[in-house]
N, C-alpha and C positions, 0 to 999 in steps of 0.2 A: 504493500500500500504506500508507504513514504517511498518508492522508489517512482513510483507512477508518479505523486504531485511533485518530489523533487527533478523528475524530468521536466515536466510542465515549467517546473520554474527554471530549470537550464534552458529550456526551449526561448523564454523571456527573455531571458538575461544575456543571452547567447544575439537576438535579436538586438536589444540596445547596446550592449559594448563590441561583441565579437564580431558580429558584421562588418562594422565600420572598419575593424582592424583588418580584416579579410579584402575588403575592399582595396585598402591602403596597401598592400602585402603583396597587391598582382603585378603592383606599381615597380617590379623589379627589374635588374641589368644595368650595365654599365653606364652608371653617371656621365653626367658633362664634366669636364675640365679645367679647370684655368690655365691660360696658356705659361704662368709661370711655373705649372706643376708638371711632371710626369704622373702618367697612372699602366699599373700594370693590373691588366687580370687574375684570380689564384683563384684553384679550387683544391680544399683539402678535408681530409677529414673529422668530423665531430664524433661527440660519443657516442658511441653506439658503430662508428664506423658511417654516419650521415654522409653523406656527399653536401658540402655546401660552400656558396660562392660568394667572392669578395672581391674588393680592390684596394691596391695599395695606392697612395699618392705619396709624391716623394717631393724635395725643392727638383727643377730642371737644373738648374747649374750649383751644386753642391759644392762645398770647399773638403780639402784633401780630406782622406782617413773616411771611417766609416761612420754611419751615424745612429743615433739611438732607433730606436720603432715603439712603437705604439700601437695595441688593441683596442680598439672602442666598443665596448658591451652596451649592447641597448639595454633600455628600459621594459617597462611592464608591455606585452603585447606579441599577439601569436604572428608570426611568420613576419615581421617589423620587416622595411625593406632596407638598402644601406643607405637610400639617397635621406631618409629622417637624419643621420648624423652626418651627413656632407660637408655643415656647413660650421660643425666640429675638426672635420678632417681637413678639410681647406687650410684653417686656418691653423691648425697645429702642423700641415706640413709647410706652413712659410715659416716656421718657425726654427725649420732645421731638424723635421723630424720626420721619419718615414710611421704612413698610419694607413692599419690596415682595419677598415672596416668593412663588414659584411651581411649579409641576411639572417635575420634571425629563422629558427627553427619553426616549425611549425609542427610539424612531426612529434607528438607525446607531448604539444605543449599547445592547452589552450586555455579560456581561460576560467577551468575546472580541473585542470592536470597541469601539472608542473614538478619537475626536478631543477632545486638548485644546484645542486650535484651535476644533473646533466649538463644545466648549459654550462656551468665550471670546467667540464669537460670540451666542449665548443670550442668555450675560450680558450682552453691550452691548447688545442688543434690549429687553433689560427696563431697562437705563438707561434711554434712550431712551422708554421708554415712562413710568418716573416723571418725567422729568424734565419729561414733558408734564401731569401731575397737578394739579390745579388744591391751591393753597397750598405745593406745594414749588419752592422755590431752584433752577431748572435748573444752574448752577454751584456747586450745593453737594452734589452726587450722587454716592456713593461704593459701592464693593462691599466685601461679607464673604464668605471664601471657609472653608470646614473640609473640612480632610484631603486629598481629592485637591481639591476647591476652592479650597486652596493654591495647587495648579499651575497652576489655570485662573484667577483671581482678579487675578495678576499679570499674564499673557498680556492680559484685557480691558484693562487700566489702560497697559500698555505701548504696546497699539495707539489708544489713544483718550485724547485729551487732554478728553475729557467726563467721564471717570472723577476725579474731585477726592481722595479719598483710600481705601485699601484696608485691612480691618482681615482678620488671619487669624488661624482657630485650627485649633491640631495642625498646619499647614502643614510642609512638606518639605522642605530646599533639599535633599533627594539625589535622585537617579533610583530613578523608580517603583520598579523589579525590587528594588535595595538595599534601598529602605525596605521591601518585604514581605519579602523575605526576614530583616531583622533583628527585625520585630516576631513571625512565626514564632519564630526560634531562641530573643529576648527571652522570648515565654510557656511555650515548652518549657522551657529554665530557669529559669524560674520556677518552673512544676513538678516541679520537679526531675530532669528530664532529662538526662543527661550521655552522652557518647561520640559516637560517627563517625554514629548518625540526626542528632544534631543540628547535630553541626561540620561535616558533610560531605553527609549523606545531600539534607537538606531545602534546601537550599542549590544543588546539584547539579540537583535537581529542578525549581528555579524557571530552573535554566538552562536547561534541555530544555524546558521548557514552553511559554520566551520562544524558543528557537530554530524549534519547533514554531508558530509562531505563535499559541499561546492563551494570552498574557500582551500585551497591549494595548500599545504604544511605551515599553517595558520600559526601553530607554535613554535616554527622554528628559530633558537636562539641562536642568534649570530656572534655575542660573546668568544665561545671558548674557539670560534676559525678564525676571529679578527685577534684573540691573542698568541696564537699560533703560525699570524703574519710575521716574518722576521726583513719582511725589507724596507724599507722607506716609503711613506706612507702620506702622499698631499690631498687632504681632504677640503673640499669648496661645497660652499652654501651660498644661496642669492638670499639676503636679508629677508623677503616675502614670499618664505618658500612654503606655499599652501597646502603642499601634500608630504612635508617632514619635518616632524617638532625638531628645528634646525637646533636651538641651544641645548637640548636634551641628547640626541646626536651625535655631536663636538664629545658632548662630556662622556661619551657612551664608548665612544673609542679613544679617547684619552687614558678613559679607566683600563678597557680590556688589553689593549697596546703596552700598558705602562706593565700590568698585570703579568704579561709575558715576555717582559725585559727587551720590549723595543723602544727606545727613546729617540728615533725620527718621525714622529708626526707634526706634519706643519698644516693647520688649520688656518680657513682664510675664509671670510665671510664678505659679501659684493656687494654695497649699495645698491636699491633702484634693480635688483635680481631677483630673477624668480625661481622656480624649482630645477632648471637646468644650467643657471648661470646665465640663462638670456634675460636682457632690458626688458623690463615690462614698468606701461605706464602710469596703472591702474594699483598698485601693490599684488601682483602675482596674479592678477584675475586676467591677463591678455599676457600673451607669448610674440615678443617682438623677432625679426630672426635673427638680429645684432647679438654677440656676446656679451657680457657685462667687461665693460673697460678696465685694460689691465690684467684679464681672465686667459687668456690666450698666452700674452708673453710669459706671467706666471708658470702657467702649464711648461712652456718650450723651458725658460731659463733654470725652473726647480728640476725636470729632468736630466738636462744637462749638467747641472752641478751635481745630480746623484750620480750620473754614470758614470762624471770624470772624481767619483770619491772621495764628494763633497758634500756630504748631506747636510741638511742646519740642522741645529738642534732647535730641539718639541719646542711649538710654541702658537698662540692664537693672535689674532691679530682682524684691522675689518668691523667696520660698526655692528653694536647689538643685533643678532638676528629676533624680529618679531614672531615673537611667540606668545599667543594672548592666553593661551591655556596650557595646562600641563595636561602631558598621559594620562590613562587610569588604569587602570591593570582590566584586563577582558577575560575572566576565568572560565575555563569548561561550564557547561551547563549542568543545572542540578536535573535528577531525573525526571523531575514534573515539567520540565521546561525542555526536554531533548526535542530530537526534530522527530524521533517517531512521534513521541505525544502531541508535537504542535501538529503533523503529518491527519493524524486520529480525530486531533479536533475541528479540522479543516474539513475533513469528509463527513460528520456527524453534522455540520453547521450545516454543510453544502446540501448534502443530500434531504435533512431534514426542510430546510425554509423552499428549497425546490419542488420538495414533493407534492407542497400544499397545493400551488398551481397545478403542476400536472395534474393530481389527482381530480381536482376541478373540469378540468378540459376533458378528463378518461370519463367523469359521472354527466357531464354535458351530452359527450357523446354516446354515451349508453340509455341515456331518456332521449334522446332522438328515434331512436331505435324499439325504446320499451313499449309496449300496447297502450293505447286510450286509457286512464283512469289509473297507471300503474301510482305507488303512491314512492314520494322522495322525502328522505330523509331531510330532518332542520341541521342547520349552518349554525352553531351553535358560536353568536360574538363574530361575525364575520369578518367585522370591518377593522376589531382588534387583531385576529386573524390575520389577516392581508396584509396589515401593517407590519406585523412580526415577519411576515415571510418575506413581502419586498424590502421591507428595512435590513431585513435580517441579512439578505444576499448583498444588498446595496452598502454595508458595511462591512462588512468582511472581504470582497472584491475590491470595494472604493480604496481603503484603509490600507490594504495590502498592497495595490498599485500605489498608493500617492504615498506611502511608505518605500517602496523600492525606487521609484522617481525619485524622492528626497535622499534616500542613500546613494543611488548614480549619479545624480547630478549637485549634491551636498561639495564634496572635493572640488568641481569646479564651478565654486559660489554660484550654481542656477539658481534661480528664483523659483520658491518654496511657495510664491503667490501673494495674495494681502495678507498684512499680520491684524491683529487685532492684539495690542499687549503682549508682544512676543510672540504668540499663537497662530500658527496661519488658518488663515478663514476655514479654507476645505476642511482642516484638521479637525475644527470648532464643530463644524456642521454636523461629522462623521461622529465626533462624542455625541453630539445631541439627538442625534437620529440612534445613535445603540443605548442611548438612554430611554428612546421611547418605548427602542424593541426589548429591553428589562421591563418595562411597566404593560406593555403589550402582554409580555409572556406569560405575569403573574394574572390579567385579566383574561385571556383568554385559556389559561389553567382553571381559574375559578368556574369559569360560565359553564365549562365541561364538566368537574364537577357538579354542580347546580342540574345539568337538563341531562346527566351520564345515561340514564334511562332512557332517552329516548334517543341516542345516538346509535348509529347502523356501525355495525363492525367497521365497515370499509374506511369508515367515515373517522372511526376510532384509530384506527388505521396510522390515517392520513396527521390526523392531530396528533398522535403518539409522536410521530417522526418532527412534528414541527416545534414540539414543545420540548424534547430532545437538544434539537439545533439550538433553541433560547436559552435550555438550562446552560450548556457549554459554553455561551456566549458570555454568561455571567465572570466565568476565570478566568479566560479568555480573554475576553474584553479589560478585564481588571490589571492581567500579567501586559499586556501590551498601549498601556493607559488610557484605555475608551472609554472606560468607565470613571477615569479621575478628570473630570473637566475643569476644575481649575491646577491640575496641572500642565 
């Protein structure tokens, strides 16, 4: 049973995020150029033995001896192509650095499946494949990883002493689940959001999602593989970086780097930056495709000094990054809350507030049919009735879409709609409406009671399954705050 509505809900979810990546994804092959660059085509292999394709850019007129390289690991997104970091690669190879970025996977990786593991294996492939480049430094071959590339960026460099230095931007040191879930609740506050959808509600949600299995290794602690990094280590944040508690971050790999006796981290944080180190004008709500000024030479001159075996010592530097909230911690669900029970409670609502109508339309058409005179059964409170069953569906469908809306489109500050005191309207409505269907349920429980005798089996039936659907809406409604309207 939960595996039937959790498909339904990949089937959704898959519709609003994965398509569009899909879309983006077909967009692949060999980039344009700048005529100051050389580019070479490479194809090599990932884990698992993948076949997959990249290109290096290199300067056209290089000065003597050989020069560093660079890996560029994308961010969150099934089968990314390599032209999204082009304009990464661009500008770190005028920098005097050969960079080889590629397509990302798609193969074992959507987004309800994922190994960080595997694409850490990606990425040491396509080491492995610069470092064979004809004018790059095999020993001087390093990866950049952004966003979930964080978590994977570390994992290559921990297993592979080929990896010489790691630079990351917007990178994590919290578990996956935490960090989505803060940068949600972060842009619903932003928007000015306030009460139990975003303290409780949205939050709750990514619980059930990840117990449900459709939140990808939700718990994964990136700790003990970022202390297990022993190379030189340049991490960058843009000041308004909306999808990673930047100051909590800094401190997160300070701690676990220091933790495992490496003392080269150089933190740097970008004015007027947003989660990728690009200008944005808005504070992180618009993606310019400029990099944050100064972002670019940093990159080229800290890898240079690492390779020529000079690293700086640890150190932060770079205005405050804005961070209006802290973490909270997003623990496993308790078993009244798992996704079978919410799964359980979902088809007892459904089925029950559904049935009433149908059942309606099946006795419609059986007195069309029945002889002159046959006699029909009372409707016992119908109009209470009706209302439990349309409100009943109308809430639980509404509430669960305009819930998943706000969680997809929470991270990039969409509009959550009119507030009312923090509250957005729809939200309001949807409490008011499952408050009717509470006071519906208890009266149209009652009237059945009251006229029980002269109600037809069928009829019992039907009300059985609707009165069902109400009572569950009661916890239900309570665990997910429909029933707390002023929160």
């Amino acid at each position: 049973m939960r595996r039937v509505l959790l498909a339904g809900l990949a089937a959704v979810l898959w519709c609003l995020l994965a398509a569009p990546g899909a879309r983006a994804a077909a967009a692949t092959g060999a980039p344009a150029v700048p005529g100051d660059l050389t580019a070479a085509e490479v194809t090599f292999r990932g884990d698992g033995g993948l076949v997959m394709h990249g290109t290096v850019l290199s300067p056209a007129h290089g000065g003597g001896g050989k020069r560093p390289g660079i890996v560029l690991i994308h961010g969150a997104g099934t089968g990314t192509p390599r032209t999204k970091l082009m304009g990464e690669a661009v500008e770190f190879a005028r920098r005097g650095l050969s960079v080889l970025v590629y397509d990302k996977r798609s193969v074992g990786y959507s987004l309800f499946e994922r190994s960080y593991a595997q694409l850490a294996g990606d990425a040491l492939g396509a080491v492995a494949a610069l470092r064979r480049q004809p004018g790059v430094d095999p020993a001087k071959v390093g990866v950049w990883g952004l966003s979930e590339g964080g978590w994977v960026a570390p994992m290559a460099a921990a297993r592979s002493r080929d990896v010489a230095f790691v630079v990351l931007v917007g990178a994590n040191s919290q578990q996956p689940l935490l960090q989505q879930a803060w940068a949600v609740h972060a842009g619903l506050r932003a928007a000015g959001v306030r009460g139990r959808l975003v303290d409780g509600t949205e939050p709750d949600l990514y619980r059930v999602l990840a117990d449900g299995e459709l939140f990808p290794e939700p718990y994964y602690d990136p700790a003990p593989t970022i202390a297990a990094v022993r190379c030189p280590v340049l991490a960058v944040w843009g000041v308004h970086d909306l999808l990673t508690p930047a100051r909590e971050s800094g401190a997160g790999f300070a701690e676990a780097l220091r933790r495992g006796g490496n003392e080269h981290l150089t933190v740097r944080y970008f004015a007027d930056a947003d989660h990728a180190a690009h200008l944005t004008p808005d504070r992180g709500v618009t993606r310019l495709p400029e990099l944050a000024p100064g972002y670019a030479d940093l990159v080229g001159s800290w890898v240079t000094d690492v390779t020529s075996g000079r690293p700086p010592a640890s150190g932060a530097s770079g205005p405050e990054p804005v961070q209006a909230t802290p973490t909270v911690p997003v623990p496993p669900v308790e078993w009244w809350e798992a996704a079978d029970v919410q799964a359980g409670a979902l088809v007892v609502m459904l089925a029950g507030f559904a049935a009433y109508p149908l059942g309606a339309l099946v006795r419609r058409v059986r007195a069309r049919s029945a002889p002159a005179g046959a006699g029909v059964s009372r409707r016992p409170v119908s109009a209470a009735a009706r209302l439990l069953s349309a409100g009943g569906l109308t809430v639980v469908l509404g509430s669960f879409g305009y819930v998943m809306y706000a969680v997809m489109t929470g991270a990039k500050l969409g509009s959550p709609g009119p507030l009312v005191a923090g509250r957005p309207v729809v939200w309001l409505a949807l409490q008011a409406l499952a408050v009717a269907c509470v006071v519906a349920t208890a009266v149209t429980g009652l009237a059945w009671w009251r006229r029980r005798a002269g109600v037809a089996a069928g009829e019992r039936v039907r009300l059985a399954a609707l009165m069902a659907g109400g009572l569950v809406l009661v916890p239900w409604g309570l665990y997910w705050g429909l029933l707390l309207p002023g929160l």
